[in-house]
C-alpha positions in Angstrom: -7.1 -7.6 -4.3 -4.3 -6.4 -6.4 -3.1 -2.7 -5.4 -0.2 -2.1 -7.3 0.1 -3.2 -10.7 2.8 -2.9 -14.1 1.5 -2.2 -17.1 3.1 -1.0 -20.3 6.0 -0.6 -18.6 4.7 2.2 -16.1 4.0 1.3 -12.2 0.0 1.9 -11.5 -1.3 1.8 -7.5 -5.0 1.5 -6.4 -6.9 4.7 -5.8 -9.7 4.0 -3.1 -11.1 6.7 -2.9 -11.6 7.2 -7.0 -11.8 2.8 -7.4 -9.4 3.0 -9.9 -5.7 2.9 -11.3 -3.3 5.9 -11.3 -0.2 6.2 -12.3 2.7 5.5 -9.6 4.2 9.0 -9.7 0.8 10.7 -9.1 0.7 9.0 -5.6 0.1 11.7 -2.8 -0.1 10.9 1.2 -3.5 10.3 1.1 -2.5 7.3 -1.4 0.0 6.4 0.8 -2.3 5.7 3.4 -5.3 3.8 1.6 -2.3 1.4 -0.1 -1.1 0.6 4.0 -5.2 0.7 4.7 -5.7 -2.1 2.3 -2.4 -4.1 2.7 -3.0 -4.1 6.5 -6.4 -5.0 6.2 -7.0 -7.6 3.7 -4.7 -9.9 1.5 -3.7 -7.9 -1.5 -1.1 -8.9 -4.6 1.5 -6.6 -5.9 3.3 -6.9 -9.3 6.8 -7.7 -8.9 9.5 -4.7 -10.3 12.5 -5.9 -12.3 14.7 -4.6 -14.8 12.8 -5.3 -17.5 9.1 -4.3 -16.7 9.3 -0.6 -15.4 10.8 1.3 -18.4 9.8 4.5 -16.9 13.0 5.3 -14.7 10.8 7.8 -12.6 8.1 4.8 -11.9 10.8 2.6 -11.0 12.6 4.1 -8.2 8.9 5.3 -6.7 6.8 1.6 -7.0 10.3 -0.1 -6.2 10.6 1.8 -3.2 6.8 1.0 -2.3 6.7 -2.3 -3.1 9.8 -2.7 -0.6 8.6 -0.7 2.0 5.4 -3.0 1.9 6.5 -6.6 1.3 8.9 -5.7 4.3 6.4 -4.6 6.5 4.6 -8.2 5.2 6.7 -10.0 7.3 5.6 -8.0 10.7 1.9 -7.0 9.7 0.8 -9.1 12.6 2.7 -7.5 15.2 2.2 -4.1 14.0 -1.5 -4.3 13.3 -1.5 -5.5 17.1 0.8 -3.1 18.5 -1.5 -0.2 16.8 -5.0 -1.4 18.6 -2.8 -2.2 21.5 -2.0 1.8 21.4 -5.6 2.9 20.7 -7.5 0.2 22.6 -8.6 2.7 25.1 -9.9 5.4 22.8 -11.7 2.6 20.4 -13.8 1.5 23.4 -14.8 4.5 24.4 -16.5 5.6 21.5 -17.7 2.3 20.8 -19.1 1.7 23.8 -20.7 5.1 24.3 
């Protein structure tokens, strides 16, 4: 699934909630955290920023910093998907097993 996309040069992320595009500079805290939602949980695809595909100088400094923050955590989303049921493991049985 892709979640962050270019397109006519403007930087787009995946709205959940809404199931569709929006524009990069629209993003809130709530799209924040349904774009780690989805990366953490599933395999997702992100368009690639360059110097020549974001002419919007606004969308390139927000899905650049995004797209960063994400492919970095990519290289420990094991370890910190672990590390967070590790740290709730205790309240997830509870109310499972209730």
């Amino acid at each position: 699934m892709k979640i962050l996309k270019i397109e006519d040069g403007c930087g787009h992320f995946w709205k959940a909630t809404l199931g569709e595009w929006s524009k990069i500079d629209e993003i809130d805290k709530e799209g924040l955290l349904s774009l780690l939602d989805l990366f953490l949980d599933g395999d997702v695809q992100m368009d690639t920023p360059d110097e020549n595909n974001l002419l919007n100088e606004v969308h390139k400094i927000i899905y650049t910093h995004i797209f960063q923050k994400l492919s970095s955590l990519s290289e420990s989303k094991s370890s910190f998907k672990d590390d967070s049921e590790r740290l709730y493991y205790e309240e997830i049985n509870k109310y499972t097993s209730a």
